[in-house]
C-alpha positions in Angstrom: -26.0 14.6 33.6 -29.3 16.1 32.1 -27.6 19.4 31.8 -25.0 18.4 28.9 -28.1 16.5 27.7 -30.5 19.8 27.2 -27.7 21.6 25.8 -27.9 19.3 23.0 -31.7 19.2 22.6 -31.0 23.1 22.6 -29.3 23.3 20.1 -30.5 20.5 17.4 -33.9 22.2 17.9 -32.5 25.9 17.3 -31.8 24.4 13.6 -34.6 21.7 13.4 -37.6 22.5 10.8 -36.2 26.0 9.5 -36.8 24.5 6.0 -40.3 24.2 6.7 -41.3 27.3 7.4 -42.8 30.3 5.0 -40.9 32.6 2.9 -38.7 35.3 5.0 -41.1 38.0 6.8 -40.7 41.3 5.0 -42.0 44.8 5.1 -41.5 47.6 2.5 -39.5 50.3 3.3 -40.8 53.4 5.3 -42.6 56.1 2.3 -40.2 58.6 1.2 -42.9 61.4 1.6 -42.5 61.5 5.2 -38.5 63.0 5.0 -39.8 66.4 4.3 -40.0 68.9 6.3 -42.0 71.6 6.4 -46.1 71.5 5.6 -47.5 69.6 2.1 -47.6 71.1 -1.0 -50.8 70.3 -1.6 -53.7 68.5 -0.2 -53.4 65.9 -2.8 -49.6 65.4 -1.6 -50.6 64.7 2.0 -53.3 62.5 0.8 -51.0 60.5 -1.1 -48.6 59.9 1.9 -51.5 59.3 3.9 -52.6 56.1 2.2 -49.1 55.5 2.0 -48.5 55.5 5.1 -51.0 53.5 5.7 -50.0 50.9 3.5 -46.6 50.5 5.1 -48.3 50.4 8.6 -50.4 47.4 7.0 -47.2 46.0 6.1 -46.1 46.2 9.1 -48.3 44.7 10.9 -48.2 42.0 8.2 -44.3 41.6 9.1 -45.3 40.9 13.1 -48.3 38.6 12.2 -45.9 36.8 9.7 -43.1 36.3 13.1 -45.3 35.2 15.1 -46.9 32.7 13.0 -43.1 31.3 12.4 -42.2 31.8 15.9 -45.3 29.6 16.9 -43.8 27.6 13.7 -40.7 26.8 15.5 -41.8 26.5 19.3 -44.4 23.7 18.4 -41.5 22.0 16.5 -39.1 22.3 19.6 -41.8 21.0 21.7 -42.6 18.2 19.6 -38.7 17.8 19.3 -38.0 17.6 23.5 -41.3 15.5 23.5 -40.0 12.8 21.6 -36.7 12.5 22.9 -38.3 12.9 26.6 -40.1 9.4 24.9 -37.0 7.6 23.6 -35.4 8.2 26.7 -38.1 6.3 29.0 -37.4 3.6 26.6 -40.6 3.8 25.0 -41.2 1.4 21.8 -43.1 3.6 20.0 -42.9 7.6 20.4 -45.0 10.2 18.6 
C-alpha cells in the first residue's frame, strides 16, 4: 500500500514550490571569436576573445551555481513536503 502512496508524494512534489524559485538559470552564448580558424589577426584580437572567453566561462559557472542553488531549492521543499505528510499520516495534531 505505501507504494501507490509515494507515487503520489512523487509527483505533487515534482511540481510543488516551482513558483518560488529564482528567475530561469541562463548563460550567454559561446563568443563568436572562437569559430575561426587559423591564428589571430592581431594581438589585440586574441586579447579581446580572451576576456571574452573568460566572461562566458564566468557565466558559466554562474549558470551551474544558479542550478544548484534551485536544485537545493526544490530538494529542501520535497523534503519538507514527504516530512509533513510522513506527520499527518501518524495522526499527528499539529505538523510542521
Amino acid at each position: 500500500m505505501k507504494f501507490p502512496i509515494w507515487i503520489v508524494v512523487g509527483v505533487c512534489v515534482a511540481g510543488f514550490g516551482q513558483e518560488g524559485l529564482a528567475a530561469e538559470c541562463t548563460t550567454a552564448s559561446p563568443p563568436a571569436c572562437v569559430e575561426g580558424s587559423g591564428y589571430f589577426d592581431n594581438k589585440e584580437g586574441e586579447q579581446a576573445c580572451r576576456d571574452a572567453v573568460k566572461t562566458y566561462q564566468q557565466s558559466v559557472n554562474a549558470f551551474w551555481d544558479c542550478q544548484r542553488e534551485q536544485g537545493n531549492a526544490v530538494n529542501d521543499e520535497a523534503r519538507k513536503v514527504i516530512r509533513l505528510f510522513n506527520c499527518r499520516a501518524r495522526g499527528k495534531e499539529t505538523c510542521e
